[in-house]
C-alpha positions as CSV (number, residue, x, y, z in Angstrom):
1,X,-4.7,78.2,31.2
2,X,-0.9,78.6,31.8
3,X,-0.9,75.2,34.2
4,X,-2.4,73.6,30.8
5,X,0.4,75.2,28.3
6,X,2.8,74.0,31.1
7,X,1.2,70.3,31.1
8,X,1.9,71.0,26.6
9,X,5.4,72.1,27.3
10,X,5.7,68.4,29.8
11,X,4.2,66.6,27.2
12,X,6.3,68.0,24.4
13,X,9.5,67.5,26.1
14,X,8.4,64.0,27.0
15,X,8.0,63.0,23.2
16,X,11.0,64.5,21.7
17,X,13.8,63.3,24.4
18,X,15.1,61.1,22.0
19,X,15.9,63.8,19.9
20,X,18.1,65.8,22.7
21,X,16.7,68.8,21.4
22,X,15.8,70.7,24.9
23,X,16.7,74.3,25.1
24,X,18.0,75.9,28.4
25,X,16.1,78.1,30.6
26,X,13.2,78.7,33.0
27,X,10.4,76.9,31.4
28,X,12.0,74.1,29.2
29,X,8.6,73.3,27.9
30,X,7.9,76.6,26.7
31,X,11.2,76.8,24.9
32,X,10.6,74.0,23.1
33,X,7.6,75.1,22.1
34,X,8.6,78.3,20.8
35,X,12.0,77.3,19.3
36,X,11.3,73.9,18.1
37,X,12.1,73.4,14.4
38,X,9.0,71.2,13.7
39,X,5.7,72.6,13.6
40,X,3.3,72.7,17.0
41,X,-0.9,73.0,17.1
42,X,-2.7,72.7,19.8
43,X,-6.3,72.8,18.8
44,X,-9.8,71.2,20.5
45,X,-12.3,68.7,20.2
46,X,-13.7,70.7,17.8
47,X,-10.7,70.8,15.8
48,X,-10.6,74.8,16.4
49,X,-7.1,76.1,16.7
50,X,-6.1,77.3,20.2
51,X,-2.6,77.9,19.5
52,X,0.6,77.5,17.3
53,X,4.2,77.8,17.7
54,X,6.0,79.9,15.2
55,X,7.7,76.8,13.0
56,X,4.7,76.0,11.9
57,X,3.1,79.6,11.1
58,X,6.5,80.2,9.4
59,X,6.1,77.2,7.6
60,X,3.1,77.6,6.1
61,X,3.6,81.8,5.8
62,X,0.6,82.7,7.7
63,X,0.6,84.8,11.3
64,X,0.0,83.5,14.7
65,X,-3.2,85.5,15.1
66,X,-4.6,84.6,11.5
67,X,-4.5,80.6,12.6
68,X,-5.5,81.0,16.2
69,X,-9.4,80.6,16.2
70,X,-9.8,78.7,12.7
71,X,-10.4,75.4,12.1
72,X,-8.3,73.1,10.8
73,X,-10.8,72.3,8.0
74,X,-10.3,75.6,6.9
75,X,-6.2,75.3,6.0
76,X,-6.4,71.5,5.0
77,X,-7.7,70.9,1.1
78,X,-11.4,69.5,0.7
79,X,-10.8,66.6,-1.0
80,X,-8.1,65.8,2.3
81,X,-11.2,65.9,5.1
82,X,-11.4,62.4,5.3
83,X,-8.2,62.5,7.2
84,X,-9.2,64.6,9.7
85,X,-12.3,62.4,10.1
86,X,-10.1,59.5,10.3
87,X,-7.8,61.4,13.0
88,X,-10.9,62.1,15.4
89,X,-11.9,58.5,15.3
90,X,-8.2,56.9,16.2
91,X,-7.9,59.5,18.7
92,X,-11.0,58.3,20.2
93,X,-9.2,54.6,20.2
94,X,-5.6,54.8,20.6
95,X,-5.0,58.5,22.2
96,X,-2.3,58.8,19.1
97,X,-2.4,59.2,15.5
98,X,0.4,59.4,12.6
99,X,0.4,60.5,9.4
100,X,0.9,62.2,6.6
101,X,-1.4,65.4,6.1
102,X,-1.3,68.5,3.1
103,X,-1.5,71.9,4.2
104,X,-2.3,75.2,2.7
105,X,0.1,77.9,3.1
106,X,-0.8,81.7,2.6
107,X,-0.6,81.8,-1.0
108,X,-2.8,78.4,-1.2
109,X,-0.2,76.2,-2.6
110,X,-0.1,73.1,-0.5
111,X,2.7,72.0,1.6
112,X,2.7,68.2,2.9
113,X,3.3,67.4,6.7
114,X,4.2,64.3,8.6
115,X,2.4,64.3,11.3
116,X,1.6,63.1,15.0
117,X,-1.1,64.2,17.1
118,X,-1.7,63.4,20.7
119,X,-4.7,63.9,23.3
120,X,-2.9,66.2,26.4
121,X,-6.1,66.0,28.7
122,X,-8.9,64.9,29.8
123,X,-10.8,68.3,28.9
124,X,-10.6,67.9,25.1
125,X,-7.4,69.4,23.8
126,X,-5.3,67.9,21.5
127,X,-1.1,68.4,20.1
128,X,-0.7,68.0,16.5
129,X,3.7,67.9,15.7
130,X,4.0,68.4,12.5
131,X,7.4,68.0,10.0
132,X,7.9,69.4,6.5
133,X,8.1,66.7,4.0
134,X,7.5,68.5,1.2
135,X,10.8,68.3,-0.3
136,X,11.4,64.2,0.8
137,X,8.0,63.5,-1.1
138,X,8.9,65.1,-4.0
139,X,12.1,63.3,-3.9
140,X,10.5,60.0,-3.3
141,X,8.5,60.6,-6.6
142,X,10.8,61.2,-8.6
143,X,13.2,57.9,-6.9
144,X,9.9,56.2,-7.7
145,X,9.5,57.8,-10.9
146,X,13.6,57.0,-12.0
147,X,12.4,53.3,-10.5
148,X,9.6,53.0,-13.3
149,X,11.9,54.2,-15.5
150,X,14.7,51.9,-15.3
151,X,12.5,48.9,-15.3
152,X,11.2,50.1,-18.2
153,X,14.6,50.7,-19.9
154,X,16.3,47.7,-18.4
155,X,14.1,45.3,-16.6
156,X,11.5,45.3,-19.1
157,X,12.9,45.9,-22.5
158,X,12.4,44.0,-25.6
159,X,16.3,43.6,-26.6
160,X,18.9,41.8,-24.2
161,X,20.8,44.0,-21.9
162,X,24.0,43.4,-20.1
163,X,26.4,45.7,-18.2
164,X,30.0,44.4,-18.2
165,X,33.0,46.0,-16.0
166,X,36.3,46.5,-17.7
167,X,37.8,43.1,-17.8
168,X,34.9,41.9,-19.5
169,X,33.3,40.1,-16.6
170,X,29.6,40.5,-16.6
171,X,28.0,41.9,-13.7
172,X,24.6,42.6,-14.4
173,X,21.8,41.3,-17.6
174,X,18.2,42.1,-17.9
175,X,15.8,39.0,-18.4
176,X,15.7,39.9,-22.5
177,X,19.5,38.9,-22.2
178,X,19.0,35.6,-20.3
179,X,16.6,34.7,-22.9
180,X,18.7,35.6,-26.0
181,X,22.2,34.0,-24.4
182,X,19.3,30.7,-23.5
183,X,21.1,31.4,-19.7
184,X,19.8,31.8,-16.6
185,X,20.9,35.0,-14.5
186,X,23.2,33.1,-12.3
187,X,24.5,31.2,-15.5
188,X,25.2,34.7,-17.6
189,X,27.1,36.9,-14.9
190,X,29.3,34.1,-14.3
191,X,30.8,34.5,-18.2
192,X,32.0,36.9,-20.3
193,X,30.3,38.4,-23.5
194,X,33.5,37.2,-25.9
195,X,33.0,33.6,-24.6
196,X,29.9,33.5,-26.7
197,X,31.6,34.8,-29.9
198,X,31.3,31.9,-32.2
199,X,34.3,32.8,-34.3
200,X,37.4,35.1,-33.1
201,X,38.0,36.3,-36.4
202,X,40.0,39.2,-37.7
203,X,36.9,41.1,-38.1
204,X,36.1,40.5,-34.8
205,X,39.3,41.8,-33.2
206,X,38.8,44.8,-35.0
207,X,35.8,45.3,-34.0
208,X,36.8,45.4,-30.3
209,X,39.9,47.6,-31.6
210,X,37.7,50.2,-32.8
211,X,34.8,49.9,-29.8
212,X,38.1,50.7,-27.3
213,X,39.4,53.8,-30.0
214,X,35.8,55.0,-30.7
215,X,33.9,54.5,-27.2
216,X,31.1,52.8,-28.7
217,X,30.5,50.7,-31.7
218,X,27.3,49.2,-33.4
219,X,27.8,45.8,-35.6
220,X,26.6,42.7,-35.7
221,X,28.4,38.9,-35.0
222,X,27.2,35.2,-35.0
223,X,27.4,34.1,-31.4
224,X,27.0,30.4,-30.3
225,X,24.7,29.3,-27.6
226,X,25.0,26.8,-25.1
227,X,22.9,24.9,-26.5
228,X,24.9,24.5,-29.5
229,X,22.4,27.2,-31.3
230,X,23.5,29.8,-33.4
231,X,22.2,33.3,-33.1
232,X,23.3,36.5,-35.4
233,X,23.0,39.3,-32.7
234,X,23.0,42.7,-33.7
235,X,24.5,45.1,-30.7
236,X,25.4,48.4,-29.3
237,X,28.1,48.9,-27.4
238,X,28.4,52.3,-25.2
239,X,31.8,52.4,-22.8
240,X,31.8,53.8,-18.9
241,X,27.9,54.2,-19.7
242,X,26.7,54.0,-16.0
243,X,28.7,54.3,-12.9
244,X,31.9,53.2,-15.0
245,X,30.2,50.1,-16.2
246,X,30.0,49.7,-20.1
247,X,26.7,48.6,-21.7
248,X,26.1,46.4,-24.2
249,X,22.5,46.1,-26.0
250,X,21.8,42.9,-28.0
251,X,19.2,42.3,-30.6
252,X,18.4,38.8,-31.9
253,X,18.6,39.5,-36.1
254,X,18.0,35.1,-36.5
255,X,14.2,35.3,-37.5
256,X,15.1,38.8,-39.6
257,X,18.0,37.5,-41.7
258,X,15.7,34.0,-41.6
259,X,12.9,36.4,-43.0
260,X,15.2,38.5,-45.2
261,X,16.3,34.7,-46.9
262,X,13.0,33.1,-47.1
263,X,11.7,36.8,-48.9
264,X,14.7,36.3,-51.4
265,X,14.1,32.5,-52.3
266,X,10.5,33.3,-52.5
267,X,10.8,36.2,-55.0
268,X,13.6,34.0,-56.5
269,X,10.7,31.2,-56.9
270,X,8.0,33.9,-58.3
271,X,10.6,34.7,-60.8
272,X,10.9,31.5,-62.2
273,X,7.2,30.9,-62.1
274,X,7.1,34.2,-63.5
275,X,9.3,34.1,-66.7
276,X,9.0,30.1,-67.3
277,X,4.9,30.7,-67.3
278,X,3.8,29.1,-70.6
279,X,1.0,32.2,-70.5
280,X,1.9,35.6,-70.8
281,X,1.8,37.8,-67.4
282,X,1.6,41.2,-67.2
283,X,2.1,43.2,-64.0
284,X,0.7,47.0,-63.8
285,X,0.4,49.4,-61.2
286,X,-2.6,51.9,-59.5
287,X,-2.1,53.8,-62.5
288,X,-2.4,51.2,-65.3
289,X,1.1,51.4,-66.2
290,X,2.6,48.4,-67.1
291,X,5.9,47.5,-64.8
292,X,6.7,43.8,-66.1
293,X,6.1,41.7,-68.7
294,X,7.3,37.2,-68.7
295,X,9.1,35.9,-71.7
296,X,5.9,33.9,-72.9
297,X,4.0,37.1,-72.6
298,X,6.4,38.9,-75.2
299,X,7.0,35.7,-77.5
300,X,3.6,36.1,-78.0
301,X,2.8,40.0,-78.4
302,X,6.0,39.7,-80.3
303,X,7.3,43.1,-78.5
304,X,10.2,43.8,-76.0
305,X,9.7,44.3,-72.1
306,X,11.8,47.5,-72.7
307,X,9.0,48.6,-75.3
308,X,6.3,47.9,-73.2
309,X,7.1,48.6,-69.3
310,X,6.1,52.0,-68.6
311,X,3.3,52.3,-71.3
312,X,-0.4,52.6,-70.4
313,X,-2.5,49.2,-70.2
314,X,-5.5,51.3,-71.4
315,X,-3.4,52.4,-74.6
316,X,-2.7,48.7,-75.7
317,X,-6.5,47.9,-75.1
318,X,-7.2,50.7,-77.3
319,X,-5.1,49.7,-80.2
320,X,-7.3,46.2,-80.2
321,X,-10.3,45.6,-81.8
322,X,-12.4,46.6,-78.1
323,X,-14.8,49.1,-78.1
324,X,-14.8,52.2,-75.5
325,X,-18.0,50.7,-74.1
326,X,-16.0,47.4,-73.5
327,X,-13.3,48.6,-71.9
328,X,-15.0,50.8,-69.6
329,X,-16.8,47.6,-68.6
330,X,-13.8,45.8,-68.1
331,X,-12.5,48.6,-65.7
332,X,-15.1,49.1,-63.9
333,X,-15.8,45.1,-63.1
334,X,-11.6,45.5,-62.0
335,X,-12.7,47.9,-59.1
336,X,-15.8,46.3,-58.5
337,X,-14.9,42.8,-58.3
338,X,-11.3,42.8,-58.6
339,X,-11.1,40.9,-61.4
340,X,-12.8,40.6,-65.0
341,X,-11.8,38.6,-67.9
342,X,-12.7,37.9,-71.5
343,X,-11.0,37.7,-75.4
344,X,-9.7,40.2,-77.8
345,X,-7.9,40.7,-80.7
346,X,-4.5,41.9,-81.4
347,X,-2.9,42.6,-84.7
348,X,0.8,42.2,-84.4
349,X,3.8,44.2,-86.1
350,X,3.4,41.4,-88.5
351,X,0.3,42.1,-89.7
352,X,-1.1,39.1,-88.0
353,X,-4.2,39.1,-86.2
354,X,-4.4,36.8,-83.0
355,X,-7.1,36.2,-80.4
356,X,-6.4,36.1,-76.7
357,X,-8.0,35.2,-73.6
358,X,-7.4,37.1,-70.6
359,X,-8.2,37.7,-67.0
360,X,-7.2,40.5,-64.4
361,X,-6.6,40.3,-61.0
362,X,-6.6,43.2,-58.8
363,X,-3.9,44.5,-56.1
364,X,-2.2,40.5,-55.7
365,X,0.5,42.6,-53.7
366,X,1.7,45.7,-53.1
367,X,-1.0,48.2,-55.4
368,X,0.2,45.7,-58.1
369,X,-2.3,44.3,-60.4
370,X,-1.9,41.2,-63.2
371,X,-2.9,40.0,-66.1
372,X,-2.5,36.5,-67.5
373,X,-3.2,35.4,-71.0
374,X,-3.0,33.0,-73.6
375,X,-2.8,32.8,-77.3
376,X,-6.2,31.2,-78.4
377,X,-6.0,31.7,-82.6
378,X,-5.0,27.8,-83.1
379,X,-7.8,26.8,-80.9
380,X,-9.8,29.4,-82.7
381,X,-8.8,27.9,-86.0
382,X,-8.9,24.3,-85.0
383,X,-12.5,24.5,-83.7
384,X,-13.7,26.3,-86.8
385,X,-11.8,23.1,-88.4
386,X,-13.9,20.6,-86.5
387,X,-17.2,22.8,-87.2
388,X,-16.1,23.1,-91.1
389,X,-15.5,18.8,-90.6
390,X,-18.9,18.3,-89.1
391,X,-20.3,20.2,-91.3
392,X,-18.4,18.6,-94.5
393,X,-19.5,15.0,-92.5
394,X,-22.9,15.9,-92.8
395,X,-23.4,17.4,-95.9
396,X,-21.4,13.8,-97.0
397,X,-23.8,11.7,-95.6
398,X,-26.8,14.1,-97.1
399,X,-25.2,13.7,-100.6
400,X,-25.0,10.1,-100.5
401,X,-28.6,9.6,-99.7
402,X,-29.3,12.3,-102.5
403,X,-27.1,10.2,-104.8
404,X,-28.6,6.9,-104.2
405,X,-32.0,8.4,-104.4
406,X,-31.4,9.7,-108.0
407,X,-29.2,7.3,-109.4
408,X,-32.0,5.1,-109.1
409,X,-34.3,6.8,-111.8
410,X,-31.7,7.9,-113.2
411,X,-30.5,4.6,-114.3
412,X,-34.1,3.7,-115.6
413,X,-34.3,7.0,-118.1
414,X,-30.4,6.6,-119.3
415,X,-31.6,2.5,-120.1
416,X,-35.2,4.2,-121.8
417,X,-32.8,6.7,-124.1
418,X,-30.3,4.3,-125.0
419,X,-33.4,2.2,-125.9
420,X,-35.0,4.8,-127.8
421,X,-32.1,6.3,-130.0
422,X,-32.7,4.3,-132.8
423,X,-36.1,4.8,-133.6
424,X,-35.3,9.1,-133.1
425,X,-35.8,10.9,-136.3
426,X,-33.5,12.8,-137.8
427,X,-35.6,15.7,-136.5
428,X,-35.4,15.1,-133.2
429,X,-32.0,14.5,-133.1
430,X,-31.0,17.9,-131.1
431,X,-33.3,16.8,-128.2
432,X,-32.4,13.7,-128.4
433,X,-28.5,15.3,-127.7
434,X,-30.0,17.5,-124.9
435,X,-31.3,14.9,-123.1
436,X,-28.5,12.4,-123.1
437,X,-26.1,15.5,-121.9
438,X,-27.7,16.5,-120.0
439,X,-28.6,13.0,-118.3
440,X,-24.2,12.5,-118.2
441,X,-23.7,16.0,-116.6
442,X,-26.7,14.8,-113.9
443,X,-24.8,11.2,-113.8
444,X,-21.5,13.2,-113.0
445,X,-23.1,15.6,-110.0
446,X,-24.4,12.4,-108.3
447,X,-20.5,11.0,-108.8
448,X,-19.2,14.1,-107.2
449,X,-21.6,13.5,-104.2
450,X,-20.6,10.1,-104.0
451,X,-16.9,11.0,-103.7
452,X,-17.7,13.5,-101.0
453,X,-19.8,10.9,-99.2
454,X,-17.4,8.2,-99.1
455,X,-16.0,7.2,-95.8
456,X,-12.4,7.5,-95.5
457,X,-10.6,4.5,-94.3
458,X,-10.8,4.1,-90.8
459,X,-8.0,2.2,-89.3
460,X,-8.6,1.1,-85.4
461,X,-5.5,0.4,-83.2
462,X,-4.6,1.1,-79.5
463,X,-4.4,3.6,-77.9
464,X,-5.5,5.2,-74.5
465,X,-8.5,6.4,-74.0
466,X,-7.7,8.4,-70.9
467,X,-5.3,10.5,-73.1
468,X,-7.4,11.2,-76.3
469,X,-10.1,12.3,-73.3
470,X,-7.3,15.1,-71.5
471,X,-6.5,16.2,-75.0
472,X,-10.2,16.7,-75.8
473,X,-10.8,18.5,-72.7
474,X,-7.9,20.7,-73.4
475,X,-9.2,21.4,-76.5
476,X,-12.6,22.8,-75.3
477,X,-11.3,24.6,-72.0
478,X,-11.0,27.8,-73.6
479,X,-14.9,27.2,-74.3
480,X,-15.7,26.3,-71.2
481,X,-13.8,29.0,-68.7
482,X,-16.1,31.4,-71.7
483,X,-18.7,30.0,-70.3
484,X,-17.7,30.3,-66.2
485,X,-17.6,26.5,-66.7
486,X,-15.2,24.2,-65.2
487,X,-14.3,20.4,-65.0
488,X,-13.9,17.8,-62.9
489,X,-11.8,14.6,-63.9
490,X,-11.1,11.1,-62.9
491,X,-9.2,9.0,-65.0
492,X,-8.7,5.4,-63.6
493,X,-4.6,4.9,-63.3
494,X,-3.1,1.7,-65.7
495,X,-6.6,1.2,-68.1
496,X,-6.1,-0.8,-70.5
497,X,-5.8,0.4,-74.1
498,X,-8.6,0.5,-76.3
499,X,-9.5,-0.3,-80.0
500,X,-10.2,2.8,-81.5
501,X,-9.9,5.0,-83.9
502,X,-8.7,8.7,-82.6
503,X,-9.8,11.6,-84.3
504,X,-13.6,9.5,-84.2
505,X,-13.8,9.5,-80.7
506,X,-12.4,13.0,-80.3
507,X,-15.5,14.3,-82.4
508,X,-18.1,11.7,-80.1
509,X,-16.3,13.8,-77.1
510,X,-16.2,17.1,-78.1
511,X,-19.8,16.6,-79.3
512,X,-21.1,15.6,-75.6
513,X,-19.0,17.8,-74.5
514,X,-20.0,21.1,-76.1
515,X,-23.5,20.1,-75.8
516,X,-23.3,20.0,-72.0
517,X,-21.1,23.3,-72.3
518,X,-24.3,25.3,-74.3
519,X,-27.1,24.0,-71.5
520,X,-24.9,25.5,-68.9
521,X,-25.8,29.4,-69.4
522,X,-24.9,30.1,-66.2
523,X,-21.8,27.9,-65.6
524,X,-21.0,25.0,-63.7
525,X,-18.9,22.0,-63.7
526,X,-18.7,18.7,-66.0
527,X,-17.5,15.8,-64.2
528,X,-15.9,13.2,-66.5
529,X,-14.8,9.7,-65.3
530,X,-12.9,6.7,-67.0
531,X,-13.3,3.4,-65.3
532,X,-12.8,-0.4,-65.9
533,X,-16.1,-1.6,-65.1
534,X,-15.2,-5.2,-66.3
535,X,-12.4,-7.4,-67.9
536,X,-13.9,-6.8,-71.3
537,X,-15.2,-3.2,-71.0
538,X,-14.7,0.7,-70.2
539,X,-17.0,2.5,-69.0
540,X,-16.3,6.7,-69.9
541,X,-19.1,9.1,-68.5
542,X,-19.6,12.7,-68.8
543,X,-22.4,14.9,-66.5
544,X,-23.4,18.4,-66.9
545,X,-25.2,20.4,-64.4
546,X,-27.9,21.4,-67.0
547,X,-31.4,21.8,-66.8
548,X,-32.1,17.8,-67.7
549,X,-33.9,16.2,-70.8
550,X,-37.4,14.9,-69.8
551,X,-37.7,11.4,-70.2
552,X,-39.7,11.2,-73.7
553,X,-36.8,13.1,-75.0
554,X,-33.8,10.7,-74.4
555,X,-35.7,7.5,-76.0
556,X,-35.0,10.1,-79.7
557,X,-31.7,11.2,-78.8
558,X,-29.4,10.1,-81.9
559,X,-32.2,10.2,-84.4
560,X,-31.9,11.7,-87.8
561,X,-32.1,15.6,-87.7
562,X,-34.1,15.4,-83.8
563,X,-32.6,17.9,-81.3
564,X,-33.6,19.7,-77.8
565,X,-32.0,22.6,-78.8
566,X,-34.1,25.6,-80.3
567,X,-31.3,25.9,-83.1
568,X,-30.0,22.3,-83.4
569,X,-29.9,19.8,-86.3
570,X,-29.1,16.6,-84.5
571,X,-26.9,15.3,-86.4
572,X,-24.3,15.9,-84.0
573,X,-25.5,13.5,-81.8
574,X,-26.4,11.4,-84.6
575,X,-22.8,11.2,-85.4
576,X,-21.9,10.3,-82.1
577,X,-24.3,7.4,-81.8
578,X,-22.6,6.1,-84.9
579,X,-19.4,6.3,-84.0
580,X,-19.9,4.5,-81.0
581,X,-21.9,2.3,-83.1
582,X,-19.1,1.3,-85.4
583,X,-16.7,0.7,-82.4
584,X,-19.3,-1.8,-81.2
585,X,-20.1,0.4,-78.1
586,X,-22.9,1.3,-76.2
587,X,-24.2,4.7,-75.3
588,X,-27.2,5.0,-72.3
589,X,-28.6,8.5,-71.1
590,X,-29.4,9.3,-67.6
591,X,-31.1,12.9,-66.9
592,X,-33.2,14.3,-63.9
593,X,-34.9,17.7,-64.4
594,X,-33.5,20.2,-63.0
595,X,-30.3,18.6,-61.9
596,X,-28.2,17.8,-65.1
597,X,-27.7,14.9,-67.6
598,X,-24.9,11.9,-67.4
599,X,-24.3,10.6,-71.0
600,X,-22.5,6.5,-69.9
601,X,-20.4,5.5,-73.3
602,X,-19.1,1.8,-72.6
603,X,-16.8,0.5,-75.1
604,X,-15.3,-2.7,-75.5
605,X,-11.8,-3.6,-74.5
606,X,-11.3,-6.7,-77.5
């Protein structure tokens, strides 16, 4: 056994010569064994341990006798066996192994060894050197760590980064840097950070003055590119920050101040919108309370903004003529929907009651809601006007058919009294009074009727049809959005004008109109058109998206008193037909069930 330690001690020796490490005495190899400052095992081919020098039981804190016998399983962690499996298998190979190999010491914490292990002989026993490294990976860890680190902070960052010595020379810039300054690396270390300083302005120069006095400065300057673009670049400047070297961070602030700009113009724009609206807008909050009111919106209310911001949008509903049952309605349709509209009534300071139409759109930004609306009472009025007309119309043409139809025997009986009066006696006289009276205060009646039935004079002249059309459809849009119905128009640019009279084909209009408004329950859209079919006529159409009128139907449309509607008279239509009529104009019908009707007017352009 001693001729194999003193084979070890050769081998040993052999393997650290380089280090000139050899002790004097006897047995050189058994010095170094013993007083070598790296750690020694000598263990089988089983991996048992025949014997360790006392560096290494030192270094892990264990005895001599307490290692000699184990196996090296035993003192290396679980999850590290693969090593030693790996070791077994080169040594088969290459008779020599390196590595690095953890280690538990005698209070099981684990110390980490670089290793070398070597076969000595033919018999099976092998010499493991091992050197604490403990310390030097830690280190490396934390170099690599400190590595991460600073390409995170400087490689990797977001804003431009550039270290500059103290004649303002810069010696090193992080890619964010090259990309702001539009230079390569090469390009930027060769400058200096003031040659990029578009303007060497007063402000600037104090702004160095006070970076020197202070140590460090934050501020922000317009810097010119070279490619002739401008940048505003916010920085940070921080003197002798590493090594002696000052650091200066950059931040591009362009698309910001770009931002910031369009922001302004845009809420510049919204507040022109805003107060030259023609309808009144009002802007509330989560809580219902009211935080703007337009111009239009107070003309009409007739109140003041500083009257109404701050007060509750449920305590204005409340003073109108809405019922609790309403306006819980309306709430709820607001959270459910995120909008609702409909009409009210407000009754001014003045005493004056008005009627508006409103809508409410929900969270349009920032937990702010609106509403818009618009002062319908003329509308209102003018459309009971045009009822009160058609009505007046019809009850005209009624009268003169009741006048003619009485005047006629009325005539005969005044000719048989006057006939008669001188063969009355004396004591019928009386009746004879009664009767003629009484036939003067009938003769007046029908006069009366006659007045009311006489057309007024109708006088044509030319004008543009296109036009009378857009003011007809403004009059009956408040109608139609009432009705979730909208419409579609196309008016044929440079028509030429029409013989016409007006306020006549206003009422044929509004008549079609509102007719294909009432079989639209459920909304929809009315598409009206105004062509030039031909040099000598116009051709004006107007489709709903109604239910259709069956075909037996249309052949009676214009007829005295005949309707498809459960509550009609006709006569509207009937008065439409002769309007048309009277302007020597056509009008044809086209309907399919179930897909809507298209009511054709051509009128002639001579």
């Amino acid at each position: 056994m001693n001729q194999e330690i003193r084979r070890l001690y050769a081998r040993i020796e052999t393997l650290e010569k380089e280090k000139n490490i050899l002790a004097n005495g006897n047995s050189p190899g058994y010095n170094l064994f013993s007083h070598s400052k790296d750690g020694i095992i000598i263990f089988d081919s089983e991996e048992k341990i025949v014997d360790v020098n006392p560096s290494f039981a030192k270094s892990i804190k264990m005895d001599k006798q307490q290692l000699i016998g184990r196996s090296l399983c035993e003192i290396v962690p679980e999850n590290k066996h693969f090593k030693l499996e790996k070791q077994k298998e080169l040594l088969k190979k290459n008779k020599s192994v390196r590595g690095i190999l953890p280690v538990y010491n005698g209070s099981r914490s684990i110390i980490e060894f670089d290793f070398t292990t070597s076969t000595l002989n033919e018999r099976g026993l092998y010499m493991c050197i091992l050197r604490d490294v403990t310390n030097k990976r830690l280190l490396e860890r934390k170099v690599k760590k400190n590595e991460e680190l600073y390409a995170d902070l400087f490689i990797e960052a977001l804003d431009g980064i550039i270290f500059w010595c103290g004649n303002g020379e810069i010696i090193d810039a992080n890619e964010a840097a090259c990309r702001i300054f539009e230079c390569t690396h090469d390009e930027l270390i060769k400058k200096e950070i003031k040659d990029f300083v578009y303007e060497k302005s007063e402000r600037y120069r104090n702004i160095v003055k006070e970076m020197f006095i202070k140590g460090s400065i934050r501020d922000e300057l317009v810097f010119l590119m070279p490619n002739g673009q401008f940048k505003s670049l916010e920085f940070t400047v921080k003197l002798n920050s590493v090594e002696g070297y000052h650091m200066t961070i950059f931040r591009n602030v362009s698309e910001r101040h770009a931002m910031e700009k369009s922001l302004r113009e845009s809420e510049q724009k919204f507040r022109m919108i805003f107060e030259g609206a023609l309808e009144g807008i009002l802007l509330w909050n989560d809580q219902f309370e009211i935080v703007d009111i337009n111009q239009s919106g107070q003309r009409m209310l007739q109140i003041t903004k500083d009257d109404l911001i701050g007060a509750s949008l449920h305590s204005i509903l409340n003073d109108c003529n809405i019922t609790d049952d309403e306006l819980k309605e309306q709430i709820r349709n607001i959270h459910s929907e995120g909008q609702s509209d409909g009409n009210l009534s407000i009754t001014l300071k003045t005493g004056r009651k008005k009627f508006f139409e409103f809508s409410n759109k929900l969270n349009i930004f920032s937990n702010i809601s609106m509403t818009t609306f618009k002062d319908i009472t003329e509308k209102l009025e003018m459309e009971e006007q045009l009822r009160k007309s058609d009505t007046l119309n019809v009850i005209g043409e009624l009268a003169a058919g009741i006048a003619h139809e009485i005047r006629n025997p009325m005539t005969a009986l005044k000719g048989f009294i006057q006939l008669l009066e001188g063969s009355v006696k004396e004591d019928h006289t009386m009746y004879f009074n009664v009767i003629t009276t009484e036939l003067s205060r009938i003769d007046s009646i029908i006069n009366e009727f006659l007045i009311l039935a006489k057309p007024q004079a109708v006088k044509f002249v030319e004008l543009d049809i296109s036009q009378i059309m857009k003011e007809t459809v403004d009059l009956l849009s408040a109608q139609a959005v009432l009705h979730n119905v909208q419409f579609r128009t196309y008016y044929e640019q440079n028509l030429p004008k029409v013989f016409c009279e007006s306020n006549q084909m206003k009422k044929v209009f509004i008549n079609i109109i509102k007719n294909a408004i009432e079989v639209m329950p459920k909304g929809g859209y009315i598409t009206v058109s105004i062509q030039k079919v031909s040099d000598h006529k116009v051709h004006i159409s107007i489709k709903d998206e109604g239910t259709g009128i069956p075909a037996h139907k249309i052949k009676k449309l214009g007829e005295p008193f005949y309707t498809t509607k459960e509550r009609g008279t006709g006569l509207g239509l009937m008065v439409t037909y002769k309007i048309i009529e009277e302007h020597k104009g056509t009008i044809e019908v086209e309907s399919k069930m179930g897909e809507g009707t298209v009511f054709h007017i051509y009128l002639p352009l001579i």
